[in-house]
Backbone as a printed PyTorch tensor [residue, N CA C, xyz], in Angstrom:
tensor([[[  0.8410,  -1.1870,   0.0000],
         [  0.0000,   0.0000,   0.0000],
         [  0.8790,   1.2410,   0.0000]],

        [[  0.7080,   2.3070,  -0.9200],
         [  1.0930,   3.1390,  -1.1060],
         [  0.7360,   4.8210,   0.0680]],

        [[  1.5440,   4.9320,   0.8240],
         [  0.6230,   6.3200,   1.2070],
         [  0.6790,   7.4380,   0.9970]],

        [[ -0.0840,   8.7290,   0.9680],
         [  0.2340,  10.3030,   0.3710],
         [  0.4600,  10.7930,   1.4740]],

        [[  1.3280,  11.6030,   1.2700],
         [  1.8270,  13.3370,   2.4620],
         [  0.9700,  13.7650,   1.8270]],

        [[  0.7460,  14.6870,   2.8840],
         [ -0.0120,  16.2600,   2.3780],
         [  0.6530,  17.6210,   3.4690]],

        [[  0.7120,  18.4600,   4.0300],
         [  0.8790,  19.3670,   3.8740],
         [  0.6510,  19.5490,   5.5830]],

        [[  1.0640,  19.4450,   6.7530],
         [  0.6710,  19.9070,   7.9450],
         [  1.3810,  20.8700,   8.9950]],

        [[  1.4080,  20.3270,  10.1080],
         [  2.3510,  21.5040,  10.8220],
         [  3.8250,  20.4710,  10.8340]],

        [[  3.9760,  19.3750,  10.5830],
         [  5.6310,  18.9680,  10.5640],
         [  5.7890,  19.2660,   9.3270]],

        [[  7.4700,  19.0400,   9.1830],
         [  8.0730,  19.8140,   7.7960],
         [  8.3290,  18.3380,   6.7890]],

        [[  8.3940,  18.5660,   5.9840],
         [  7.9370,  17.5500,   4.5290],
         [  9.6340,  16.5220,   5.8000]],

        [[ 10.5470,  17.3360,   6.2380],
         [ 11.9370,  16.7290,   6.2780],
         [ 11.4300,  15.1420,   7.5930]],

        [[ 10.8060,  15.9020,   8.4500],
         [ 10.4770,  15.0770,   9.4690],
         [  9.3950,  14.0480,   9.4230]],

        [[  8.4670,  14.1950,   8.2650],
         [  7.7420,  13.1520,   7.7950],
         [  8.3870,  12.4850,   7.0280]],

        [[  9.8420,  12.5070,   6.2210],
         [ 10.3980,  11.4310,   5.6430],
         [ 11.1290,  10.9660,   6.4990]],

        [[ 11.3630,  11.1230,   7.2200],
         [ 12.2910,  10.3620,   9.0630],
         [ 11.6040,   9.7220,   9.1700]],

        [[  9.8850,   9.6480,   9.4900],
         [  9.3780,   9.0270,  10.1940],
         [  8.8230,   7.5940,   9.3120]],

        [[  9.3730,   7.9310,   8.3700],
         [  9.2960,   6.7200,   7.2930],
         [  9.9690,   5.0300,   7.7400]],

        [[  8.6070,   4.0410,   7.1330],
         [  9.4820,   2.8160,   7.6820],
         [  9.8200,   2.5600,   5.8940]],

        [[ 10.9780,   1.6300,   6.5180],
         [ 12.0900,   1.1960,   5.6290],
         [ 11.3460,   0.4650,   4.1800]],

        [[ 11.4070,   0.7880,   2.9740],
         [ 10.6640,   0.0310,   1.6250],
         [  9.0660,   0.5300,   1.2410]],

        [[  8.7690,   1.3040,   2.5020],
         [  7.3660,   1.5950,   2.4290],
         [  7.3530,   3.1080,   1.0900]],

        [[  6.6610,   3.0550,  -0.0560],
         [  7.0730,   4.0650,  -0.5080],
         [  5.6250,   4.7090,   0.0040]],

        [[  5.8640,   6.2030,  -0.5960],
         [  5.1370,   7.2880,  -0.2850],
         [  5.0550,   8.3860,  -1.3020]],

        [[  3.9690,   8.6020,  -1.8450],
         [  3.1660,   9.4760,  -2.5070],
         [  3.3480,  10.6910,  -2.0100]],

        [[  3.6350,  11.7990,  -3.0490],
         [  3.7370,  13.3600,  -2.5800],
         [  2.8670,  13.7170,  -3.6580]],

        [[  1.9410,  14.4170,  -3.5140],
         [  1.1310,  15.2020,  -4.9060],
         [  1.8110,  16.3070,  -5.0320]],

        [[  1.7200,  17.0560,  -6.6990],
         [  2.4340,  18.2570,  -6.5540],
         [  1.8820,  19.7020,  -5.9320]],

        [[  0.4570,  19.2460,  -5.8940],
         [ -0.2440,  20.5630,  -4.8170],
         [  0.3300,  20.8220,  -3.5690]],

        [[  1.1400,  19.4640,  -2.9920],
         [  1.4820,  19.9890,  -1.7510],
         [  2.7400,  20.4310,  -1.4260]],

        [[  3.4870,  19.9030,  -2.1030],
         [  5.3810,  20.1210,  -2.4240],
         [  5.7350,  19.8190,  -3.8880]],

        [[  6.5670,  20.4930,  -4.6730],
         [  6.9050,  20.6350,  -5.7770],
         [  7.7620,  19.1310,  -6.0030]],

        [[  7.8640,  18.2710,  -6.7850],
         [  9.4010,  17.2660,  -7.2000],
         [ 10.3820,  18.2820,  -6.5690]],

        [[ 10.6940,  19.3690,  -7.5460],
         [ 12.3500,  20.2440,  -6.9790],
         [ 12.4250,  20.1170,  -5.7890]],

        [[ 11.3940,  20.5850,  -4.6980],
         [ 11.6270,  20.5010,  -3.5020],
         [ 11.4980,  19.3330,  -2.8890]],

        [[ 11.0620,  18.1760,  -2.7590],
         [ 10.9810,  17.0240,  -2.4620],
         [ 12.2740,  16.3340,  -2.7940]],

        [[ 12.8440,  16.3510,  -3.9960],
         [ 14.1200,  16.1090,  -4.2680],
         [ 15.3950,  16.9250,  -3.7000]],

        [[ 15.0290,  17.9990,  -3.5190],
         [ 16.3620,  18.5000,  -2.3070],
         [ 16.2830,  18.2840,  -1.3480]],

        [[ 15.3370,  18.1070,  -0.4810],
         [ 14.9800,  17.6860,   0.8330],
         [ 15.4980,  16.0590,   0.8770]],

        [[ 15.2290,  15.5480,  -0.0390],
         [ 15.8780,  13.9070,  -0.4170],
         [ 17.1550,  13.8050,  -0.3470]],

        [[ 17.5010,  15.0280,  -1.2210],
         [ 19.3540,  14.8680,  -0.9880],
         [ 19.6810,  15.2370,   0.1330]],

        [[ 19.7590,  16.2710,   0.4170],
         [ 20.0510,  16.4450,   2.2940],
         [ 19.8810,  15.5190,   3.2890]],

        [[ 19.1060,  14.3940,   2.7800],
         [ 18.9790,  13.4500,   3.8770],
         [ 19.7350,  12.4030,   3.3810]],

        [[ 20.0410,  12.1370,   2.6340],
         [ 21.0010,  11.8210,   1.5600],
         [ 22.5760,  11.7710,   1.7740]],

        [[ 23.0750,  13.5850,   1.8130],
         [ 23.9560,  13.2650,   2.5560],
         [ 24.5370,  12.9630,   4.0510]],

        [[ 23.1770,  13.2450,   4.8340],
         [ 22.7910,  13.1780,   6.6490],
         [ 23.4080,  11.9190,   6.8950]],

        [[ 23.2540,  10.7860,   5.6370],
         [ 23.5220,   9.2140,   6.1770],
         [ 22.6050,   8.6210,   6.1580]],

        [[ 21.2990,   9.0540,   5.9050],
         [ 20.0180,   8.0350,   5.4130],
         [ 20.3440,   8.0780,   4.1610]],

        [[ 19.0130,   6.9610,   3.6110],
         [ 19.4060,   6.0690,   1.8080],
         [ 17.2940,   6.4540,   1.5600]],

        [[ 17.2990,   7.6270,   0.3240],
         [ 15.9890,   7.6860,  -0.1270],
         [ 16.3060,   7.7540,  -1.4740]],

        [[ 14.7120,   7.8190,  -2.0180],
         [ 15.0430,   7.2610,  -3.6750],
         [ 14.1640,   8.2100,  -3.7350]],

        [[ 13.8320,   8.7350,  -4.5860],
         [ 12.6810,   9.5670,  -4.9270],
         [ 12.7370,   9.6990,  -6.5840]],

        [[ 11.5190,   9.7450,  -7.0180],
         [ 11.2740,   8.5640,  -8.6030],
         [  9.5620,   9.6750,  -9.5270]],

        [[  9.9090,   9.8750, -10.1350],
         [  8.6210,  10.3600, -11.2340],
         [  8.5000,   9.8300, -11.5630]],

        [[  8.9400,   8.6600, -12.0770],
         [  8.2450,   7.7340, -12.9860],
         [  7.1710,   6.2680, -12.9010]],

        [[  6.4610,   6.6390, -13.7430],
         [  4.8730,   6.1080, -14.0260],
         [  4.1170,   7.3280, -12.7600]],

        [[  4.2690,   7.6460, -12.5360],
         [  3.4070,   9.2860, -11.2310],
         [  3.1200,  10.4000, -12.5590]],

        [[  1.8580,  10.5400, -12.7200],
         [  1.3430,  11.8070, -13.0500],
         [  1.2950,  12.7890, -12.3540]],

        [[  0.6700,  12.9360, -11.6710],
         [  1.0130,  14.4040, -10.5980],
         [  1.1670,  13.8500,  -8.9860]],

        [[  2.6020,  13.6220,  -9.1590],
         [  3.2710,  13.9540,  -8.2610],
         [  4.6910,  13.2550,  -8.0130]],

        [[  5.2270,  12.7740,  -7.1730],
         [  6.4840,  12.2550,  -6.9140],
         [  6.4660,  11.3200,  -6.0240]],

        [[  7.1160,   9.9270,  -6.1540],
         [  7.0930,   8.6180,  -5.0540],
         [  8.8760,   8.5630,  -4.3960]],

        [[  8.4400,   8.8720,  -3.2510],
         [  9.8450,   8.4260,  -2.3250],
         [  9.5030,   7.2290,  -1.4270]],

        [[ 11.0190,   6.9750,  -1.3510],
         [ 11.1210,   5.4660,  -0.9130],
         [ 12.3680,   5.5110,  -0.3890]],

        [[ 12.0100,   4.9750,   1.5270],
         [ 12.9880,   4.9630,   2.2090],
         [ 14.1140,   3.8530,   2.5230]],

        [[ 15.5190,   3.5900,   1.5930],
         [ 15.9490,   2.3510,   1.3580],
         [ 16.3930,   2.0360,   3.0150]],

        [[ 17.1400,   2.2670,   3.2490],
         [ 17.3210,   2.1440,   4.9530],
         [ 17.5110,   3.0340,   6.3170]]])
């Protein structure tokens, strides 16, 4: 099962922390842009966590996926 973020009082950064491991996750682009979802990816990226973040087959929006 796939689940969507949307938009609340934590920051897009601390809802991908709270991610379990393989579970991917749905971002629509109403709520965060790809550009920004993808820098926020790299920064955690270089922090020492492992995310993937992927457009493809997604019409509107972006799928991240927390490798470990």
């Amino acid at each position: 099962m796939i689940d969507t973020i949307t938009r609340e009082k934590k920051t897009l950064r601390e809802k991908l922390l709270e991610m379990m491991p393989l579970q991917p996750i749905v971002i629509k682009r109403a709520y965060y842009t790809p550009v920004f979802v993808r820098r926020v990816v790299k920064e955690l990226n270089k922090s020492g966590y492992s995310y993937e973040a992927t457009e493809k087959g997604m019409i509107d929006g972006i799928k991240v996926e927390r490798i470990k």
